[in-house]
C-alpha positions in Angstrom: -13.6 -10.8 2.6 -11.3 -9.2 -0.4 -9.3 -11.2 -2.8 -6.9 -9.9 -4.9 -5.5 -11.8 -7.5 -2.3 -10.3 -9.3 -1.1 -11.0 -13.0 1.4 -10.2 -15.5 4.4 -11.5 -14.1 7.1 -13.7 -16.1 10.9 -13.5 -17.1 12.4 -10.4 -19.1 15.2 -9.5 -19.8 17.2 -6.8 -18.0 16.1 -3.7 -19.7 12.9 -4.7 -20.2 9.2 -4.1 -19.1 6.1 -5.4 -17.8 3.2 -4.3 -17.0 1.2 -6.1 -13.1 -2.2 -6.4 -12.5 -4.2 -7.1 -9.9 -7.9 -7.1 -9.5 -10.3 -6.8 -6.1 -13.3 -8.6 -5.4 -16.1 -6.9 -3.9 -17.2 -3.2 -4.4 -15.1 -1.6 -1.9 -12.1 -1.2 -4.1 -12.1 2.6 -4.0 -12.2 2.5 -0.6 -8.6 1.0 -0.2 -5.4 2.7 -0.4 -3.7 -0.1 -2.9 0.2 -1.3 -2.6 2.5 -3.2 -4.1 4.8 -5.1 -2.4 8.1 -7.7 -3.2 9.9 -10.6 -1.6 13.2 -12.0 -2.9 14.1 -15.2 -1.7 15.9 -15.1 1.6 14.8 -11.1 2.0 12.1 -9.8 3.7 9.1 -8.3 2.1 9.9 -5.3 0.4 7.3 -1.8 -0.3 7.7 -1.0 -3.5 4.6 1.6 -4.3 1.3 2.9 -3.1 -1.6 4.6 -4.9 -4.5 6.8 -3.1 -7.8 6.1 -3.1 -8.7 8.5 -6.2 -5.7 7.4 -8.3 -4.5 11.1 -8.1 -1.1 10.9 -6.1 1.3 7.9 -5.3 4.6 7.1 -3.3 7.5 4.9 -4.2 10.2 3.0 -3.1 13.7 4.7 -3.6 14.6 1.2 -5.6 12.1 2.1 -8.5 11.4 5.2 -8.6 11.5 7.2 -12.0 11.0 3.1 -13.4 8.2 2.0 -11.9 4.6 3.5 -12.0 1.5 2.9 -10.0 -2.1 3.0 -11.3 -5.4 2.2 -10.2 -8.8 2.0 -12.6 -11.5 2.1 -9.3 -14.5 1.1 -12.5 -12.3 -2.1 -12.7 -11.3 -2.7 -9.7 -7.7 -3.3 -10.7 -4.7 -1.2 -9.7 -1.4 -1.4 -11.9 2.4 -1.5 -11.7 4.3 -0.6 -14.8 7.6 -2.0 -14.7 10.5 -0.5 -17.0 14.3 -0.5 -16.9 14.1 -3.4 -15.1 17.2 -5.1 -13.5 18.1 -8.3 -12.2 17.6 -7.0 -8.4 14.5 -6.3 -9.4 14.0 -10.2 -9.3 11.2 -11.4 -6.7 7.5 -11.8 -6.0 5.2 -9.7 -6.3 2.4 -9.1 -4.1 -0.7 -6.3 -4.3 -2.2 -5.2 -1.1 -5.5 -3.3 0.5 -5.6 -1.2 2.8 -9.2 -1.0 4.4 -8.3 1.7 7.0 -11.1 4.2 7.0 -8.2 7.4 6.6 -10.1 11.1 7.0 -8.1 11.9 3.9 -6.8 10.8 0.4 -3.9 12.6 1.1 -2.2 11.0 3.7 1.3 11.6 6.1 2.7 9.3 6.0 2.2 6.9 3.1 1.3 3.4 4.5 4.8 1.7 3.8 4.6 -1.4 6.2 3.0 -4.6 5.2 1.3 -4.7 8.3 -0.7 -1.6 7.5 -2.6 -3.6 4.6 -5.7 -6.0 5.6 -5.4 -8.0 2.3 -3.1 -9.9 0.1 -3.0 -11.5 -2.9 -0.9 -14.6 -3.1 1.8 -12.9 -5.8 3.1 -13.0 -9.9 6.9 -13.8 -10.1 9.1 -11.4 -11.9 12.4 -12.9 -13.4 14.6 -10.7 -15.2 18.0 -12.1 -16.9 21.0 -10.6 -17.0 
């Protein structure tokens, strides 16, 4: 079983940044296309971003991209989300995911967008940014 526990999280200020963490258990990490994900309250969960296995290519969200960056360090076990120009929509919780499917290639088409193509979840950092 893989736990991922995500931190960095907290208010800002619109315009601001933060930088999310989240770290694997286990020493399968580079084996796992990694995701972030959000839910607002009332919404559904959202994708946000998602990061090959290498670290060398990434998708995002319409909402963030050109402001949000993904990153993984496999030695760590930890994949990233740099968070700038943030707005108050940008409110919610954030979640990391795994996803354990065994893909032939680190290149995949299409990106794994839908929560229900990840195995495992952390339990989320709240984001809170002011107006």
């Amino acid at each position: 079983q893989v736990q991922l526990v995500e931190s960095g999280g907290g208010l800002v200020q619109a315009g601001g940044s933060l930088r999310l963490s989240c770290v694997a258990s286990g020493n399968s990490f580079s084996n796992f296309y990694m995701g972030w994900f959000r839910q607002a309250p009332g919404k559904e969960r959202e994708f946000i971003a998602v990061i090959n296995w290498s670290g060398g290519s990434a998708h995002y969200a319409d909402s963030v991209e050109g402001r949000f960056t993904i990153a993984r360090d496999n030695a760590k076990n930890t994949v990233y989300l740099q968070m700038n120009s943030l707005r108050p929509e940008d409110t919610a919780l954030y979640f990391c995911a795994a996803d354990a499917t065994p893909y032939s290639s680190d290149y995949l088409i299409p990106w794994p967008r839908d929560p229900d193509d990840y195995d495992y979840w952390g339990k989320g950092t709240r984001v809170t940014v002011s107006s």
